[in-house]
C-alpha positions as CSV (number, residue, x, y, z in Angstrom):
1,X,-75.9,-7.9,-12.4
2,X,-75.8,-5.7,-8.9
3,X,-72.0,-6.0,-6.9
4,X,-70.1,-3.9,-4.7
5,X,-66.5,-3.4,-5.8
6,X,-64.5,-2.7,-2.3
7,X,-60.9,-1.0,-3.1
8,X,-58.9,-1.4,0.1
9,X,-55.7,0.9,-0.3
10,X,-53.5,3.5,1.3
11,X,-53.0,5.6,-1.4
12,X,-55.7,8.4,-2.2
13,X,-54.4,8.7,-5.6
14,X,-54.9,5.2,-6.1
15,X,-58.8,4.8,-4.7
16,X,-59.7,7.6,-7.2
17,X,-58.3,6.3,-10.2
18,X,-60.9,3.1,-9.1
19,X,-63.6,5.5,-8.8
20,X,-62.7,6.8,-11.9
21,X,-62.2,3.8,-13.4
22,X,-65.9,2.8,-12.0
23,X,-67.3,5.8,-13.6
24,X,-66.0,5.3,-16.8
25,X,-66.9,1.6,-17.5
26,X,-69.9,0.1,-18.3
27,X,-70.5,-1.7,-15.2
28,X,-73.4,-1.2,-12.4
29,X,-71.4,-1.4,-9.3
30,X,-71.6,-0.5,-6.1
31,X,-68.0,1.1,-4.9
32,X,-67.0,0.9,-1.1
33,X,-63.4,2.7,-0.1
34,X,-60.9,1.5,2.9
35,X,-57.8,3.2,3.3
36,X,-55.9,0.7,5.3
37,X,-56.1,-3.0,5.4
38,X,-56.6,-3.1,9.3
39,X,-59.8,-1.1,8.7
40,X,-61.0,-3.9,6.1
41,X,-60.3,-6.8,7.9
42,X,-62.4,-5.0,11.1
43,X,-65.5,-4.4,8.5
44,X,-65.0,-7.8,7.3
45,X,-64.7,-9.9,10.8
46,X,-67.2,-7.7,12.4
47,X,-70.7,-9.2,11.4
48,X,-73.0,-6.4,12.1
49,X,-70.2,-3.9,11.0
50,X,-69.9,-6.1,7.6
51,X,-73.7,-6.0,7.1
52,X,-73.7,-2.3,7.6
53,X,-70.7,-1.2,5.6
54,X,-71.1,-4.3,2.6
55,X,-74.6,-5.7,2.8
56,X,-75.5,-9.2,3.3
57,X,-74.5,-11.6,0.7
58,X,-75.0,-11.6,-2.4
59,X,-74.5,-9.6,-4.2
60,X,-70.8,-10.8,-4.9
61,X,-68.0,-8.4,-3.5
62,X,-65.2,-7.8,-5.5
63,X,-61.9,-6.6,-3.5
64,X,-59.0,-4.8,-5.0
65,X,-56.4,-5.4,-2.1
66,X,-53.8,-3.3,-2.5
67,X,-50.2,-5.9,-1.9
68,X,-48.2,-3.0,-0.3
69,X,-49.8,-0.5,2.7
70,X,-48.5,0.3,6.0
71,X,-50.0,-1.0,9.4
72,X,-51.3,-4.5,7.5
73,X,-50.1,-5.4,4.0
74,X,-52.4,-7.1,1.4
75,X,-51.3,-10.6,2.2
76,X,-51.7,-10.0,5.9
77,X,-55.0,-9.6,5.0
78,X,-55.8,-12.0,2.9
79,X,-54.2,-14.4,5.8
80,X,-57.3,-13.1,7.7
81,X,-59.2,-13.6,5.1
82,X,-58.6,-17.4,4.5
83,X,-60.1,-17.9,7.5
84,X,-63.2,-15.4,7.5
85,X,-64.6,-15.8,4.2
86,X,-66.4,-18.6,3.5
87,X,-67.0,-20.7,0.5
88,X,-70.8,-19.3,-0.1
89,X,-69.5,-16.0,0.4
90,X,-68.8,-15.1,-3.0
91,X,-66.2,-12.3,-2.0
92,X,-63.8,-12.2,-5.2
93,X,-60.2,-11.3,-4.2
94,X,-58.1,-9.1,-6.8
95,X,-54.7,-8.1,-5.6
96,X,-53.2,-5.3,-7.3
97,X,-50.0,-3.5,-7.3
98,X,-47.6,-0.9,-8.7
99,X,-44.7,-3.4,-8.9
100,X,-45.1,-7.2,-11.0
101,X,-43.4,-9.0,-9.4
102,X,-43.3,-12.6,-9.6
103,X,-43.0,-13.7,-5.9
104,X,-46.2,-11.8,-4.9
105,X,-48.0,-13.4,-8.2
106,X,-46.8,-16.6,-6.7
107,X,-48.1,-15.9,-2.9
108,X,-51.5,-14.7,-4.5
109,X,-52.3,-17.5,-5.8
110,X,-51.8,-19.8,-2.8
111,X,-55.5,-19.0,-1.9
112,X,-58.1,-20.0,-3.8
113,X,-60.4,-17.0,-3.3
114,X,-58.2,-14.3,-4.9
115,X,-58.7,-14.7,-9.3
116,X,-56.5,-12.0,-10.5
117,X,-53.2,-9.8,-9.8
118,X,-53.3,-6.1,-11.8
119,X,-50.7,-4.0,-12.2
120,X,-51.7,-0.6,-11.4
121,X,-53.5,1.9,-12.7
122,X,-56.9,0.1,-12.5
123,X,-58.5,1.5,-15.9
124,X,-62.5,1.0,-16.8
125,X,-60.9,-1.6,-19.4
126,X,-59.5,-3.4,-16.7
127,X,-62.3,-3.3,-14.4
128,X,-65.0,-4.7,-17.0
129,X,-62.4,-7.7,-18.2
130,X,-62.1,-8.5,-14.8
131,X,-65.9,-8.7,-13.5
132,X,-66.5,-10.5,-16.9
133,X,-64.2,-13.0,-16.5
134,X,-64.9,-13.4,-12.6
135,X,-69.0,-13.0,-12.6
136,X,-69.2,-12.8,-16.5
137,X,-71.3,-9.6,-16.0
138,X,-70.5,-7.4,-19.3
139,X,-71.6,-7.6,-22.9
């Protein structure tokens, strides 16, 4: 199965531990990079940028929303999000963090379109559990 992963985070350190993550796994995905939340939620609320930058859908999009990044944090976006993505979407929200703690666990889960919450680093094992679980696409 064909998806695009989209990593939207501040830290450059972080996005290529995803690519690297990406390269190392199994999977056959498509990886698209955002550096600031802001910058998402313009790709995502623009159609024609959207369509340019992610493709129509499907293929599913899976997004690894970084919870803390200046300018817009991850739950800023995602309160955008609630009211841009729609049911036939299939965008796949993952928020993922350097800190566990239990409070953002909690607020994550108020919307029914993010699945997961990762700690950080994203590894290749984590990556491949999580598009199996959420679009059941590895071995």
């Amino acid at each position: 199965m064909n998806f695009k992963i989209v990593v939207v985070d501040d830290d450059d350190v972080d996005r290529y531990l995803v690519q690297r993550a990406l390269a190392a796994s199994s999977l056959e995905a498509e990886l698209i990079e955002y550096q600031a939340g802001d910058l998402f939620v313009q790709a995502v609320t623009d159609p024609n940028r959207r369509l340019a930058e992610m493709g129509s859908t499907p293929p599913p999009i899976l997004v690894l929303l970084d919870v803390n990044m200046p300018r817009m944090s991850g739950f800023d976006v995602l309160r955008i999000l609630e009211k841009e993505v729609k049911e036939n979407d299939l965008v796949v929200v993952t928020m993922y963090s350097s800190s566990d703690y239990a409070q953002d666990r909690a607020d994550a889960e108020k919307y029914s379109f993010v699945k997961d919450f990762l700690v950080k680093p994203i590894t290749a094992e984590k990556l491949e559990h999580l598009a199996n679980s959420i679009f059941g696409v590895c071995h």
